[in-house]
Steps between C-alpha positions, in 0.01 A plus 500: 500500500525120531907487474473771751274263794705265431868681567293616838418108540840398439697773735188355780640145448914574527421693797319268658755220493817754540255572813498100572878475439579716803727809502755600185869552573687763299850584548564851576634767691257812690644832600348721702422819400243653770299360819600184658500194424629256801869557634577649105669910505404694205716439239651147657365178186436140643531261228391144463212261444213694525174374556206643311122464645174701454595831632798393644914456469702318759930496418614389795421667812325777324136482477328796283097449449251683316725499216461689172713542230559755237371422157824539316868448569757815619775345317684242415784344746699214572498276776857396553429161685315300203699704261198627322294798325265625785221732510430752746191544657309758715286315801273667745403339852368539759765761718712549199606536126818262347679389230458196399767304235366200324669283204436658145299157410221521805171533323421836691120441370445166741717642741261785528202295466661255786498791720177679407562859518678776330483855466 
């Protein structure tokens, strides 16, 4: 019971200064699979520095919000331009569903938590 407060206490306190310390930037690439999502065609990726907020991914000019994403990886992938293991995961926004590729050694948990929704 105690050890349990205290994990709740702990993830309080890391979010609080990730909060502080502004968006995260993961390196990525987002396809499109349904809706729209800025100038994107389904099926066309965008790939880059993405920047991660509460409910919210901006790579480039592409802007999705009200974010969620899936609560496991499709597969495993490989992103070509940092020549590295990636995993593959399903997003939901607001006018759409994507893809969306992130390195094999992003901690999907505070990536999730950064955001604040999944489904």
């Amino acid at each position: 019971m105690l050890a349990d407060v205290l994990e709740v206490l702990g993830d309080v306190l890391v979010a609080v200064g990730e909060a502080r310390q502004g968006p995260r930037r993961v390196h990525g690439r987002i396809r499109l699979i349904s809706g729209e999502a800025g100038d994107l065609e389904i099926g066309e990726e965008i790939g880059g520095d993405a920047r991660v907020d509460h409910r919210s991914i901006i790579l480039g000019d592409v802007e999705l919000t009200g974010v969620a994403v899936g609560p496991h990886p499709l597969r495993v992938s490989y992103l070509d331009e940092i020549a590295e293991r990636a995993q593959v995961l399903r997003i939901e926004f607001d006018g759409g569903v994507a893809e969306w590729t992130v390195p094999e050694s992003t901690n999907l948990r505070k990536l999730r938590k950064r955001i604040g929704a999944s489904f």
